[in-house]
C-alpha positions as CSV (number, residue, x, y, z in Angstrom):
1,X,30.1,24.2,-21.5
2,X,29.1,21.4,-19.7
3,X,31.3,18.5,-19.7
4,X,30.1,15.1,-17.6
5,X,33.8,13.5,-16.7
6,X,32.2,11.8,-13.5
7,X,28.5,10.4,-13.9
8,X,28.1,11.3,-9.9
9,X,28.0,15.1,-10.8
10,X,24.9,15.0,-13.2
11,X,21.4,14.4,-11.7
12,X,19.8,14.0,-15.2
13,X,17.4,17.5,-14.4
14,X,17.6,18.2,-18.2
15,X,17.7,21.6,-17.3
16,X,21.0,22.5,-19.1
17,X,19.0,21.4,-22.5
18,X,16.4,23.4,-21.8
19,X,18.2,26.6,-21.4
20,X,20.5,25.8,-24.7
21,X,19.2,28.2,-27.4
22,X,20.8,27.1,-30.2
23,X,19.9,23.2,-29.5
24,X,23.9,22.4,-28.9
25,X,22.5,20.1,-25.9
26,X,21.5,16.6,-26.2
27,X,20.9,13.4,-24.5
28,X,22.4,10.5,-24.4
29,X,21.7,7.3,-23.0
30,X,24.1,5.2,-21.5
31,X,24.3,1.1,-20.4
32,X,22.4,1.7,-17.6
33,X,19.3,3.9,-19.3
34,X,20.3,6.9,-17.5
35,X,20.7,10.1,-20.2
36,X,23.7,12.4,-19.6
37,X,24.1,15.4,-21.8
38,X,26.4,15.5,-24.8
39,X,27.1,18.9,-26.5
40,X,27.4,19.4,-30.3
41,X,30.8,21.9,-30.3
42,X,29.6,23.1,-34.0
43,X,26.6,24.9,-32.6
44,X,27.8,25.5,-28.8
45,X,29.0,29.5,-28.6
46,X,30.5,28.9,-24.7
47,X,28.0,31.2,-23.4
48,X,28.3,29.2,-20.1
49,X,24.1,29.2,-19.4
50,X,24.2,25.4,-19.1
51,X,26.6,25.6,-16.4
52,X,24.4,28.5,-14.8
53,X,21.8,26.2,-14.4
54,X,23.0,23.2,-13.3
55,X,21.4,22.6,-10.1
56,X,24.9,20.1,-8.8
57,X,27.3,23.1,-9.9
58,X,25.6,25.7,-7.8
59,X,23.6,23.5,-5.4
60,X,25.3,26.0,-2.6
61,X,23.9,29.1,-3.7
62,X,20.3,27.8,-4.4
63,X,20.1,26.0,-1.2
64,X,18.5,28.5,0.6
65,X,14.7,29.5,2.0
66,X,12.7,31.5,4.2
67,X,13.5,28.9,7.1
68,X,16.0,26.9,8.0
69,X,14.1,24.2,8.7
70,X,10.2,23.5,8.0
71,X,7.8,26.2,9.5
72,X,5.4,23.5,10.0
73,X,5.2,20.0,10.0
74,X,2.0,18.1,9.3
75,X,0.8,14.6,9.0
76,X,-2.4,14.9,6.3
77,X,-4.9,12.2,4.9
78,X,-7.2,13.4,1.9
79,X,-10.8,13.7,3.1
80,X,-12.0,12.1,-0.3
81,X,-11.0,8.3,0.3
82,X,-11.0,7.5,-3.3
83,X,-8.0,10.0,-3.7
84,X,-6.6,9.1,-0.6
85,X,-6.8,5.3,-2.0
86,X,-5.2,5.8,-5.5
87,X,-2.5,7.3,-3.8
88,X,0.7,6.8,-2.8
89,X,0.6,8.4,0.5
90,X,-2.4,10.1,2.2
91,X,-2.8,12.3,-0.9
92,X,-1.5,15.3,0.0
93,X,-0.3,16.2,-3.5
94,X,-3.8,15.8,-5.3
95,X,-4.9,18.0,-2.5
96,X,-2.6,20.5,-3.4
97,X,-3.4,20.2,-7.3
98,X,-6.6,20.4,-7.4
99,X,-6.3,23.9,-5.2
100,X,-3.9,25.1,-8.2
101,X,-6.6,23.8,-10.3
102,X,-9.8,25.5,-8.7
103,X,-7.9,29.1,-9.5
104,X,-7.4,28.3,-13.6
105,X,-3.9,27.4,-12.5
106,X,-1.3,24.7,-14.3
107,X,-0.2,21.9,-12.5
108,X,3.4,19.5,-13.2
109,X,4.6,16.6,-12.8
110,X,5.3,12.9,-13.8
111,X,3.4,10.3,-15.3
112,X,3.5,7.3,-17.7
113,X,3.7,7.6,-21.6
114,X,2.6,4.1,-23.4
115,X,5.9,2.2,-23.1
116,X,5.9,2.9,-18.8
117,X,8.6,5.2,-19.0
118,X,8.2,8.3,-17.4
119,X,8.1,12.0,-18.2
120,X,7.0,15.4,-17.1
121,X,4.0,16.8,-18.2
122,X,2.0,20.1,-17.2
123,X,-1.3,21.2,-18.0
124,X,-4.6,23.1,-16.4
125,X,-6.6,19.8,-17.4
126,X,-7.8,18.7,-13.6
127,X,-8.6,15.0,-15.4
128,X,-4.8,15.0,-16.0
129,X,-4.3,14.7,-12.3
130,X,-5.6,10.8,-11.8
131,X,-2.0,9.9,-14.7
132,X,0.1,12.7,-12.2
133,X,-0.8,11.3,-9.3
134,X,1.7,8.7,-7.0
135,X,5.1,7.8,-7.6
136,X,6.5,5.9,-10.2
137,X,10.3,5.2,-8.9
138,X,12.1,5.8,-11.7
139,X,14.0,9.5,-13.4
140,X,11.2,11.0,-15.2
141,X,12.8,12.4,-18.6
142,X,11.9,16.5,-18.0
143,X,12.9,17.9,-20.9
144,X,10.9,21.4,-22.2
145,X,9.3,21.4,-18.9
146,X,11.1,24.5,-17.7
147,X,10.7,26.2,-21.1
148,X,7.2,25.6,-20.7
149,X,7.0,26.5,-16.8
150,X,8.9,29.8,-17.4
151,X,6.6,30.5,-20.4
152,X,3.7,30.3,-18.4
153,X,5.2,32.5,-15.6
154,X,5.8,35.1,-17.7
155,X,2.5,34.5,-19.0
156,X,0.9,35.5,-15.7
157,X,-0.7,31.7,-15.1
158,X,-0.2,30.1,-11.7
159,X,1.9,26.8,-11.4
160,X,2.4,24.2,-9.2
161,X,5.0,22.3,-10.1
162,X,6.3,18.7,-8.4
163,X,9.3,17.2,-9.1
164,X,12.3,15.5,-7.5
165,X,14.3,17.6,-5.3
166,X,17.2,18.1,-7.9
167,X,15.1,18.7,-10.5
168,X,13.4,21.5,-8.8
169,X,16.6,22.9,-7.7
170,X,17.1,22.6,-11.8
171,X,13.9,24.9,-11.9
172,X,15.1,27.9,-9.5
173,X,18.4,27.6,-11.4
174,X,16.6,28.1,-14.8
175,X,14.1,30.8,-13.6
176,X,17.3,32.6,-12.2
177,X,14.6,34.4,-9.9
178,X,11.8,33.6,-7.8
179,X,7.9,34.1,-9.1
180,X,4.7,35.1,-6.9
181,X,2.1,33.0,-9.0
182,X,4.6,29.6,-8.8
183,X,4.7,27.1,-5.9
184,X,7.6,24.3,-6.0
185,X,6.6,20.7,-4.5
186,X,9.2,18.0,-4.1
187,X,9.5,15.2,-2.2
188,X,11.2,12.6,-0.2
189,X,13.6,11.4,-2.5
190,X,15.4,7.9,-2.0
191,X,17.0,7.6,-4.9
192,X,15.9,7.8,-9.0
193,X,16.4,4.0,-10.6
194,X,17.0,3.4,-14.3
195,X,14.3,3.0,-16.8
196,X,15.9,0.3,-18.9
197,X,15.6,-1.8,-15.6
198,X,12.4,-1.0,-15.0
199,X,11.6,-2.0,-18.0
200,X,13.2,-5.4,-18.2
201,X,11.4,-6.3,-15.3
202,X,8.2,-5.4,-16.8
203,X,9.5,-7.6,-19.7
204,X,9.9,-10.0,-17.1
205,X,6.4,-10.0,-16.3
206,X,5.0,-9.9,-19.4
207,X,6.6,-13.5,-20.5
208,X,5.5,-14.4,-16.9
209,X,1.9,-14.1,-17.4
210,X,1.5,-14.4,-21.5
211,X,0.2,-10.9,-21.7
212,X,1.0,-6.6,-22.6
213,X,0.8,-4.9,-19.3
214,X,-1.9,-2.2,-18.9
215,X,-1.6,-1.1,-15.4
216,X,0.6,-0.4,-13.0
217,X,0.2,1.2,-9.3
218,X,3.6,1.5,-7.0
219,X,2.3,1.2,-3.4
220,X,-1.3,-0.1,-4.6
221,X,-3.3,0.2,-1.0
222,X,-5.3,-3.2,-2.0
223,X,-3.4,-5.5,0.7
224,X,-2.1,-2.3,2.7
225,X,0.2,0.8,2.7
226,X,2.8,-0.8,4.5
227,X,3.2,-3.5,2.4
228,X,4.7,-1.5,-0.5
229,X,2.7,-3.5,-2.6
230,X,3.1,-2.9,-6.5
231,X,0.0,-3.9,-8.8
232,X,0.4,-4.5,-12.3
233,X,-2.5,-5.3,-14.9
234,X,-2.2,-7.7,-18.0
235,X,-3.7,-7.4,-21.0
236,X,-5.9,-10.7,-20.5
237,X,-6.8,-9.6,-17.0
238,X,-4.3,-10.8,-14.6
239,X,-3.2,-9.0,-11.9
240,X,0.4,-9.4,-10.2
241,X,0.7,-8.0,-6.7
242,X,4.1,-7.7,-5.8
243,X,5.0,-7.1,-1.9
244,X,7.8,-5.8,0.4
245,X,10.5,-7.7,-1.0
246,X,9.4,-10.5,-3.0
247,X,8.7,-8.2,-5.0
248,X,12.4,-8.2,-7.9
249,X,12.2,-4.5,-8.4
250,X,11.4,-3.0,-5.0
251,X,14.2,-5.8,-3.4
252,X,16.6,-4.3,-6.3
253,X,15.9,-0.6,-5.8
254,X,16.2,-1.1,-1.2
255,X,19.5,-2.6,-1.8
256,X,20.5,0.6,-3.9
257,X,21.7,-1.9,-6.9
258,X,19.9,0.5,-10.0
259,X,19.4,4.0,-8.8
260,X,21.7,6.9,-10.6
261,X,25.1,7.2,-9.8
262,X,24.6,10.6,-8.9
263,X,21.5,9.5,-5.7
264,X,25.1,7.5,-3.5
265,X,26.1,11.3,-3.5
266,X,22.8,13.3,-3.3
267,X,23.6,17.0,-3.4
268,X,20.2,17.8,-2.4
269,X,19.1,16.4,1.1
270,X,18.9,18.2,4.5
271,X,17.6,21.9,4.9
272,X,17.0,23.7,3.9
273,X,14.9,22.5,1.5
274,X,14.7,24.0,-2.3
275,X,11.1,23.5,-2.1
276,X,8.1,25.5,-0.9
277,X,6.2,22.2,0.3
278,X,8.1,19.1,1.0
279,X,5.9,15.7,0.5
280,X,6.4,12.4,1.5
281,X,4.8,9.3,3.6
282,X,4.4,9.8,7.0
283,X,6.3,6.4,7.9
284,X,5.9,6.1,12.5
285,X,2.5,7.8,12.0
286,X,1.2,5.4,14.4
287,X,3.2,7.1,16.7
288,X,2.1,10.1,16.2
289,X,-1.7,10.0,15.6
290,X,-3.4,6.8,15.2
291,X,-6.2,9.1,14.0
292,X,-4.8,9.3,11.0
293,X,-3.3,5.6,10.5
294,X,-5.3,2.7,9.4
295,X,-2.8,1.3,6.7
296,X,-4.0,3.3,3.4
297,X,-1.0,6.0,3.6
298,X,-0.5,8.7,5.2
299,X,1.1,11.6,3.8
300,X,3.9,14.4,5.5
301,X,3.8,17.7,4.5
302,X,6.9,20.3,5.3
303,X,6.0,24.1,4.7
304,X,9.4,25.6,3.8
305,X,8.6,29.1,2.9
306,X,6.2,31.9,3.5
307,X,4.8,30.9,-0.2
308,X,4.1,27.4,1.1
309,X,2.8,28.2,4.4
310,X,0.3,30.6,2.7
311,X,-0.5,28.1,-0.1
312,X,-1.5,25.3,2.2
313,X,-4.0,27.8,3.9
314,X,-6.0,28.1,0.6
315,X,-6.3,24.1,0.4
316,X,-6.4,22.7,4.1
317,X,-10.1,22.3,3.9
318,X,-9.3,19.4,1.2
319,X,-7.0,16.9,4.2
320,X,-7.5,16.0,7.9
321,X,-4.3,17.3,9.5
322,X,-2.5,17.7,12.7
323,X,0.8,19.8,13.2
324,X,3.9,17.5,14.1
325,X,7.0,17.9,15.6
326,X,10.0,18.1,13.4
327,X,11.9,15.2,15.2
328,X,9.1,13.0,14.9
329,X,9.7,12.6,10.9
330,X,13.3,11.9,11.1
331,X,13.7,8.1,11.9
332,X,10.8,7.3,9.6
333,X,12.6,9.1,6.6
334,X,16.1,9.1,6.8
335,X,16.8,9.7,3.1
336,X,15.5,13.7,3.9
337,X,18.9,13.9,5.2
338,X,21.1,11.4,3.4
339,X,22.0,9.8,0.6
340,X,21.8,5.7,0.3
341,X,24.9,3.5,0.1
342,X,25.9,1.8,-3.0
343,X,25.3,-1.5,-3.2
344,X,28.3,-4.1,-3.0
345,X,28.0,-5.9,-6.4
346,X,30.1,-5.4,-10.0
347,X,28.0,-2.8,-11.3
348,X,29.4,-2.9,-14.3
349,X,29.0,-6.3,-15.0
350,X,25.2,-6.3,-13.5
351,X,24.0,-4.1,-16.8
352,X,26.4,-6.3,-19.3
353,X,24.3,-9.2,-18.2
354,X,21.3,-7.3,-18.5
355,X,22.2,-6.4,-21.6
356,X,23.1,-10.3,-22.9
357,X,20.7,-12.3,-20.3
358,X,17.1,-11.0,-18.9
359,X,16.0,-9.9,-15.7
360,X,15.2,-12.7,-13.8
361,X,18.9,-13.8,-14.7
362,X,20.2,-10.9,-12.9
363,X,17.9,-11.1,-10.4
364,X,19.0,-14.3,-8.9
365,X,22.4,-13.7,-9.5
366,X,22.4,-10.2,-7.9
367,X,19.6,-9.5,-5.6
368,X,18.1,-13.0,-4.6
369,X,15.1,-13.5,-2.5
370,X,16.2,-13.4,1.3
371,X,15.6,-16.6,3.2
372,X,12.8,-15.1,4.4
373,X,10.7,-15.5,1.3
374,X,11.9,-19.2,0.8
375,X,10.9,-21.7,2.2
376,X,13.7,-24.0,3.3
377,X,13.9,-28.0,3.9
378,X,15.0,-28.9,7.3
379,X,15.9,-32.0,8.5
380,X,17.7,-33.6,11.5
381,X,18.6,-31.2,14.5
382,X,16.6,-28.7,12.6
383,X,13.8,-30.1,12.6
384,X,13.8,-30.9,15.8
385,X,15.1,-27.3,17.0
386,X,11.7,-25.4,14.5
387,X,9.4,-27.8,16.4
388,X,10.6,-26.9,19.8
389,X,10.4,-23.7,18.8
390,X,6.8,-23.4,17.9
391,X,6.3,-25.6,21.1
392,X,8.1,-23.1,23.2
393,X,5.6,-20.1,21.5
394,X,3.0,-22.0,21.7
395,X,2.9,-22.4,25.5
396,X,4.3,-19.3,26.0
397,X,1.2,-17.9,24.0
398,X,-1.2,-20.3,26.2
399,X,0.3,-19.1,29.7
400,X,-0.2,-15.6,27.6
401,X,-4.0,-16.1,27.1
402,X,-5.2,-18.5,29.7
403,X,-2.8,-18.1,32.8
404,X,-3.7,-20.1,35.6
405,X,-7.3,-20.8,34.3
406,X,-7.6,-24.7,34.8
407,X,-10.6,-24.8,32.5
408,X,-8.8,-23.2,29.5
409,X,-6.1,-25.6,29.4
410,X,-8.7,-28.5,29.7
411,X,-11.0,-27.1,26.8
412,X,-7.7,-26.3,24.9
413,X,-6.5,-30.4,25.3
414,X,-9.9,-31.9,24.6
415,X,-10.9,-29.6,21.4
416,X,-7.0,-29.8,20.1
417,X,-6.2,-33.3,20.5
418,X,-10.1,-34.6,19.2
419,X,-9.3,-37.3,16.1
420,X,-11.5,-35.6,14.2
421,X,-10.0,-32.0,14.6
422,X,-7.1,-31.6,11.8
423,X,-4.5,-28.7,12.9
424,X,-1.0,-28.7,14.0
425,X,0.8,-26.9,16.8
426,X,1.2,-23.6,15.1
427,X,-2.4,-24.6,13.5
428,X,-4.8,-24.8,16.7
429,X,-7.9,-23.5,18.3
430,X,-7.4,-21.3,21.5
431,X,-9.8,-22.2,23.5
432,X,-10.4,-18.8,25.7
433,X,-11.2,-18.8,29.1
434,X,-14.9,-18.9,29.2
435,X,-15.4,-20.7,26.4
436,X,-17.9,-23.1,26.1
437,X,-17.4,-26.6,23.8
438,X,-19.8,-29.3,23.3
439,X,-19.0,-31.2,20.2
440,X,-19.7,-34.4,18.8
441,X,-17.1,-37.0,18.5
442,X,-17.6,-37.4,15.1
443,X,-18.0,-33.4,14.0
444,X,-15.3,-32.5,12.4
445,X,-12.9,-29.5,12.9
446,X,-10.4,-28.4,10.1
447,X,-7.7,-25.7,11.8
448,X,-5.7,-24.3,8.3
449,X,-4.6,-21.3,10.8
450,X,-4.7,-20.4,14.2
451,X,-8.2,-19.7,15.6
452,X,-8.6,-17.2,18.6
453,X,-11.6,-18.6,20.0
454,X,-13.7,-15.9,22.6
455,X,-10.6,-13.5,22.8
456,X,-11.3,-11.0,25.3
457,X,-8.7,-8.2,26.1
458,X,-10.5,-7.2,29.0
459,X,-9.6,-8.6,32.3
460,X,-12.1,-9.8,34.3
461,X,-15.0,-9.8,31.8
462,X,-17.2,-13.2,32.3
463,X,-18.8,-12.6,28.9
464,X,-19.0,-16.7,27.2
465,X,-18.2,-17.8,23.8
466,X,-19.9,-21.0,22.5
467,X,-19.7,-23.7,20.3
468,X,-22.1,-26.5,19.8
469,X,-21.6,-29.1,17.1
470,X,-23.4,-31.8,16.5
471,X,-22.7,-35.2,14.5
472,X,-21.4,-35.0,11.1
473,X,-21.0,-31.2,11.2
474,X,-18.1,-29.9,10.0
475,X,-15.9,-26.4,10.9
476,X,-13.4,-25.5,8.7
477,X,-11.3,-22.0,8.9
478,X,-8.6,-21.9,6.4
479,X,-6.0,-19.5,5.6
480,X,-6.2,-16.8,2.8
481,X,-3.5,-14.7,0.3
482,X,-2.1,-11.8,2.3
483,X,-4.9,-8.6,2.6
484,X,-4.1,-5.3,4.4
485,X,-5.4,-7.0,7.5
486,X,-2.0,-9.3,7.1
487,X,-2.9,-13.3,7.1
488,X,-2.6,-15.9,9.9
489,X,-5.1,-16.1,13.1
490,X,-8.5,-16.0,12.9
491,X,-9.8,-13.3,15.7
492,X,-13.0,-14.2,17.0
493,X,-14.0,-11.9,19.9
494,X,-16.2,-12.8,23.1
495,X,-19.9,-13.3,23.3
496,X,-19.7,-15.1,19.9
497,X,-22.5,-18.3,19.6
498,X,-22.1,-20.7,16.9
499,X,-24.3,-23.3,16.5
500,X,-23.9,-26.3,13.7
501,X,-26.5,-28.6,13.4
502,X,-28.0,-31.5,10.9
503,X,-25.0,-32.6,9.2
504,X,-24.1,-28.3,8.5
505,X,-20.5,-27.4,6.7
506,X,-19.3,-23.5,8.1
507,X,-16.4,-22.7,6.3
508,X,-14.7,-19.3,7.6
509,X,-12.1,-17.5,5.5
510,X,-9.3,-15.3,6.6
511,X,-10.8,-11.9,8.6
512,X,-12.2,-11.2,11.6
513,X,-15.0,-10.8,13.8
514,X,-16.1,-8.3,16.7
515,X,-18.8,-9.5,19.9
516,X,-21.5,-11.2,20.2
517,X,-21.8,-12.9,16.3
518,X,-24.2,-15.8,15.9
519,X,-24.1,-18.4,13.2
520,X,-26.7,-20.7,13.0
521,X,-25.3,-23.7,10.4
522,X,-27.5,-26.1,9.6
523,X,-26.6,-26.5,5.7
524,X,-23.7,-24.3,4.1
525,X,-22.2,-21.4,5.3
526,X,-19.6,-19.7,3.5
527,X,-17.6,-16.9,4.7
528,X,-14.8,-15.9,2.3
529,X,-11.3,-14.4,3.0
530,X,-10.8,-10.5,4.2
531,X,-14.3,-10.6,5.6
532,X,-15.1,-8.4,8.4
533,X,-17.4,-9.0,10.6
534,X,-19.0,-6.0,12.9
535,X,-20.8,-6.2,16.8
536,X,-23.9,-8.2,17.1
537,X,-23.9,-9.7,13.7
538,X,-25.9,-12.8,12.9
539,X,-25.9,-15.2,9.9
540,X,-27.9,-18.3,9.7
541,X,-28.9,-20.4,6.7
542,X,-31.9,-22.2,8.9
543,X,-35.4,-20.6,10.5
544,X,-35.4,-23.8,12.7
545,X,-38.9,-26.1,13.5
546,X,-40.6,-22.8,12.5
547,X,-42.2,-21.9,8.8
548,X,-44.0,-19.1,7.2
549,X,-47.0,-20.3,4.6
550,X,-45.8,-18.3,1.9
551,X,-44.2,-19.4,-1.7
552,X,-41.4,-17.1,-1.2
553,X,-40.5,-17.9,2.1
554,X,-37.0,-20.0,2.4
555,X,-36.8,-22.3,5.8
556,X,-33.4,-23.5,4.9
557,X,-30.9,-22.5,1.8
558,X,-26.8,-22.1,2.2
559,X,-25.8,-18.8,2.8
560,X,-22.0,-17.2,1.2
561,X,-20.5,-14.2,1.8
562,X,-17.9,-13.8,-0.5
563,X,-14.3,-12.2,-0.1
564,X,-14.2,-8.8,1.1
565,X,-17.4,-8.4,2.4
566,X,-18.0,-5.7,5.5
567,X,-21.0,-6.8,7.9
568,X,-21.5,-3.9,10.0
569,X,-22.9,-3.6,13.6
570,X,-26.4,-5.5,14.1
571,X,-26.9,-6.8,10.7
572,X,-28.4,-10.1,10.0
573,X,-28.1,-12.4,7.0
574,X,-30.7,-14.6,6.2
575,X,-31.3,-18.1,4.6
576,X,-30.5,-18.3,0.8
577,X,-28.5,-15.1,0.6
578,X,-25.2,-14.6,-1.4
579,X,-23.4,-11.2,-0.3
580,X,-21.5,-10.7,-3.5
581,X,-17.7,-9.7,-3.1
582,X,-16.5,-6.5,-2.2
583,X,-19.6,-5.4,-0.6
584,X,-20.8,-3.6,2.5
585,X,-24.1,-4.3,4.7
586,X,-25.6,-1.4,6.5
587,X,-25.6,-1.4,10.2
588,X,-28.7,-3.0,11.5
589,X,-29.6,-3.7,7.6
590,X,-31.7,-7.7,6.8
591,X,-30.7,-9.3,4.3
592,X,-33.1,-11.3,2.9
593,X,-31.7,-11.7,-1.0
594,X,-28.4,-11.5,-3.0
595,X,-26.5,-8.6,-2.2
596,X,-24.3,-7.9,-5.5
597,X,-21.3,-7.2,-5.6
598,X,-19.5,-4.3,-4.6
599,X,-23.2,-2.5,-3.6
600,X,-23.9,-1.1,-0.3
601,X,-27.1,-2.3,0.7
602,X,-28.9,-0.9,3.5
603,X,-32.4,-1.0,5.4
604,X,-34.8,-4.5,6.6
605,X,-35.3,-5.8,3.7
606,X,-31.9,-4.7,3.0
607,X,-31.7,-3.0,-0.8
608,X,-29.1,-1.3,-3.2
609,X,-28.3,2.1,-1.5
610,X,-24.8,2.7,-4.1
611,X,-23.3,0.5,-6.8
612,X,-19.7,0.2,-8.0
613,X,-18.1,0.9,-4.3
614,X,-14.7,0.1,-3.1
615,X,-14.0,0.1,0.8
616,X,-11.0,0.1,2.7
C-alpha cells in the first residue's frame, strides 16, 4: 500500500485514489495545504494497485516516447486575438481544444471552483474552455478525473487531456496502456504552490480593497506578457494589477518559498517527455521570430510522439507557426530540464506563522520587496554619487543622440534651462538635431518624463521637427501607470509640427507617436496615457481665421482623446471631438464628433464601424 514517509516522494496526482476500489484512499491536508494520501487499513486488501500507479514509483518505466527528444519544435500565436489575449501564452492550448472539440471530443483540465481553488474538470461543452483556459499556479486537486478519462476511453469518445507533467504521468500509469482516440498535453512545469497560500494572499487582498474577489487572470496581457502581470477583480469594481515582483505571490512562488516539496526534486523533467504535446511560453521569442512577438505571449509547442505530430496537423490552421530549433527553447525554460532550488528560509516556521499571523506578515518577514521596488532616501555622498550618475547618462545619452551637432546642444540648453520649463535632469526635452524651437518666454513647458523630441533613427535624414509656442501657452507631458508599452520617455518621431497658440494648454499622456503629426492648440488638447499615435496624424481643436456659416459648424472647441486610444495612419481629429477610451480610429478616417468608447470608427465623417472592441 502506499505509505508517504518523505513528502518529496508524492506529487499529489491523486491517481492512487482513483484506482482504490474499495475507497481505502483518502486525502489529507497537511500545514502547508498540500493533500497527501492516507489509507484506511480496515478496507485496504494490499492489492498493491496504488503503488502500480504512482507516477514517482515507476517514473522510469513510464518515461518513455516515440522520440527522444521533440520531433518538432514550434513557436505558435492563435490567429483569433481574443484567444490569443485571454491567454496565458499565445494560445496554443485553446487551439488544440477546440480541435478535440470540433470532432464531438472531451477536453481536461484545470479551472477555478467558487473559493479560487483549483480542480480538474473534463467535459465536451466548448463554452467550458474560456474557465480551462491559462494557468492558475497552484496543484489543481484531480481527483475522479482518471476514472472519468478511462470511462470515456473505453467508451470510444476522444480526449484531450492537459495536466501537469506528473499528473499526466499519473494518467499513463492508471490507463496501464496507451489509447488511439486520447492525446496527453502537459506543460512547462516550474513548480505546483500550495492553495492555502494562495488563498491567504487573496485574503490579503480582499481586506486591502474592502471587497469579495470575482476575477482573477495570472499573466493578464493588459500592461504586457512580459510583465507577468496578475489581475484580480473586486466585488465593488476594483481592479489590482500585480507585476513582476511587486507582485507578494509571484515574488513568493520565484524564490521557490511555497511550491510542493516534491517540485525541489521533480521526477518528471528532461526527455523524454510523458506527453504527446508539450506547451509552454516561448520565453527569447524575440530571438527567434519577431513575427510572432509583440508582448501578448507567445506560446511553444513540443510534438513528442507520432500521436502528437499527427494531432497538431488536424488543428494548425487555428495558430501562425514557424518550426524552431530545439536549442533555441532551452535558456528561456530551464525548468523543462530541472527542478528549482529550495528556498533558504525556516519552512516550517513560515506556515506556523501563516497559520497564527496573515500574509502580509509573512510576507515582509520572508519574501520582502527587493530594493528595487522601494524607493530609498539618500542623503550625503549618495546623493551626490545618484545625481552624478544621471549626469553621467544624461550626457552620455546627448553625445548618443546629438554627436557633434552644435545646434542640438544649443536648442537642448535654451529649451532645458527656460524659467518657465519645469523638468529635471532625468526629466528633459531632447532637443533632436533638426529641431526647430520658437517659444515664448513666458509659454510654459512642464517635462513629468523625458521627451524625445524629432527622434530620427535614420542617419542623414534632414526631415525637421517643430515647435512654436506662443505667450501664455502651456505644454505639459506627464508620466502614466505602467502599460505594455513600459512607462518613461515620450517618443515623438521626425516631421512632427506642433503649433500652440492664444493662450492653448496640450497636455500629452504617456505613448507614442510616429512622423509627420500636427497639433494645432489653440484651446485644450488632451491626449491621455497609452495613446498611440500613427503616420501623418493631425489633431487640432481650432479652424484658424477661417468659418463655415453653418449652426453646426465648431471653429474652436477642446479636443480629448482619452487613455488607450489608437490613431491610425492619416487620420484627423477635429475641433470639439472626445475619442472615448479604448478606441481605434480608422486609417485616413475624420473625426468630426465623439468617438465612444471602445468603438472602431472609420470613414470622413468618421462613424461606428464595431462596438465593444479591445486592442492590443
Amino acid at each position: 500500500m502506499i505509505q508517504i514517509t518523505d513528502k518529496k516522494n508524492c506529487c499529489g496526482c491523486n491517481a492512487c485514489g482513483d484506482v482504490c476500489a474499495h475507497k481505502a484512499i483518502t486525502f489529507k491536508t497537511d500545514i502547508e495545504g498540500f493533500w497527501y494520501p492516507e489509507v484506511d487499513t480496515t478496507k485496504c486488501t494490499d492489492c498493491g494497485l496504488c503503488e502500480k500507479v504512482c507516477p514517482v514509483i515507476n517514473v522510469s518505466e513510464l518515461k518513455k516516447n516515440d522520440f527522444e527528444r521533440p520531433a518538432k519544435v514550434l513557436a505558435a500565436i492563435n490567429r483569433n486575438m481574443q484567444v490569443r489575449w485571454d491567454s496565458t501564452s499565445g494560445g496554443a492550448f485553446s487551439a488544440l481544444a477546440d480541435a478535440m472539440y470540433e470532432q464531438g471530443g472531451y477536453v481536461g483540465g484545470a479551472l477555478y471552483n467558487e473559493d479560487f481553488s483549483v480542480s480538474n474538470y473534463i467535459s465536451n461543452n466548448s463554452e467550458d474552455l474560456v474557465r480551462l483556459r491559462s494557468s492558475k499556479y497552484l496543484q489543481s486537486n484531480a481527483e475522479g478525473l482518471y476514472k472519468k478519462i478511462q470511462n470515456l476511453l473505453k467508451a470510444g469518445e476522444k480526449v484531450l487531456v492537459c495536466g501537469t507533467p506528473c499528473q499526466m504521468a499519473g494518467l499513463r500509469a492508471f490507463l496501464r496502456k496507451d489509447y488511439e482516440n486520447l492525446i496527453i498535453v502537459d506543460f512547462v512545469c516550474r513548480g505546483v504552490n500550495s492553495p492555502k497560500v494562495y488563498r491567504a494572499y487573496l485574503d490579503s487582498l480582499e481586506r486591502k480593497y474592502g471587497s469579495k474577489v470575482v476575477y482573477v487572470k495570472a499573466k493578464n496581457k493588459e500592461l504586457g506578457w512580459r510583465n507577468l502581470t496578475r489581475k484580480v477583480t473586486f466585488a465593488n469594481g476594483e481592479n489590482y494589477y500585480g507585476v513582476l515582483m511587486d507582485d507578494d505571490f509571484r515574488r513568493g512562488y520565484h524564490t521557490n518559498v511555497f511550491c510542493r516539496p516534491s517540485c525541489y526534486d521533480c521526477q518528471f523533467k528532461g526527455f523524454p517527455r510523458f506527453a504527446d504535446i508539450t506547451i509552454a511560453d516561448y520565453w527569447g521569442i524575440e530571438r527567434v521570430s519577431k513575427n510572432l512577438d509583440n508582448n501578448i505571449g507567445t506560446s511553444m509547442i513540443l510534438l513528442n510522439s507520432t500521436k502528437g505530430l499527427q494531432y497538431f496537423e488536424k488543428m494548425q490552421d487555428k495558430l501562425e507557426w514557424v518550426e524552431t530549433r530545439f536549442e533555441d527553447i532551452l535558456p528561456g525554460n530551464p525548468a523543462l530540464q530541472k527542478s528549482i532550488p529550495m528556498a533558504n528560509i525556516d519552512r516550517v516556521a513560515f506556515f506556523e506563522d501563516l497559520d497564527n499571523t496573515n500574509f502580509e506578515t509573512v510576507t515582509e518577514k520572508y519574501f520582502p520587496k527587493p530594493l528595487a521596488y522601494i524607493t530609498p532616501k539618500k542623503t550625503g555622498l549618495k546623493l551626490l554619487r545618484s545625481k552624478l550618475g544621471k549626469l553621467k547618462r544624461m550626457l552620455k545619452h546627448l553625445y548618443e543622440k546629438f554627436g557633434y551637432d552644435y545646434l542640438a546642444y544649443k536648442n537642448f540648453y535654451e529649451v532645458n534651462n527656460r524659467s518657465n520649463t519645469e523638468g529635471t535632469w532625468s526629466r528633459c526635452l531632447y532637443t533632436m538635431p533638426n529641431a526647430a524651437f520658437d517659444i515664448h518666454p513666458s509659454a510654459k513647458i512642464r517635462l513629468g518624463v523625458p521627451v524625445l523630441f524629432g527622434n530620427n533613427p535614420v542617419k542623414g535624414m534632414k526631415m525637421s521637427s517643430c515647435l512654436r509656442m506662443e505667450e501664455n501657452t502651456i505644454l505639459e507631458f506627464h508620466d502614466g501607470p505602467l502599460t505594455r508599452y513600459g512607462s518613461g520617455a515620450y517618443n515623438l518621431r521626425y516631421g512632427a509640427y506642433i503649433e500652440i497658440v492664444n493662450g492653448g494648454h496640450l497636455t500629452i499622456g504617456q505613448g507614442a507617436a510616429n512622423v509627420n503629426l500636427t497639433i494645432m492648440c489653440a484651446k485644450e488638447v488632451t491626449i491621455g496615457n497609452g495613446v498611440r499615435i500613427g503616420r501623418n496624424v493631425s489633431i487640432r481643436d481650432w479652424n484658424g481665421p477661417h468659418v463655415i456659416v453653418s449652426d453646426t459648424y465648431r471653429n474652436h472647441a477642446p479636443v480629448s482623446i482619452e487613455d488607450h486610444v489608437w490613431l491610425c495612419t492619416g487620420c484627423t481629429i477635429m475641433p470639439g471631438v472626445t475619442v472615448g477610451e479604448g478606441s481605434v480610429v480608422a486609417a485616413n478616417s475624420t473625426v468630426t464628433k465623439d468617438v465612444p468608447p471602445h468603438s472602431l470608427v472609420a470613414g470622413s465623417p468618421a462613424k461606428v464601424v464595431k462596438s465593444n472592441i479591445e486592442w492590443y
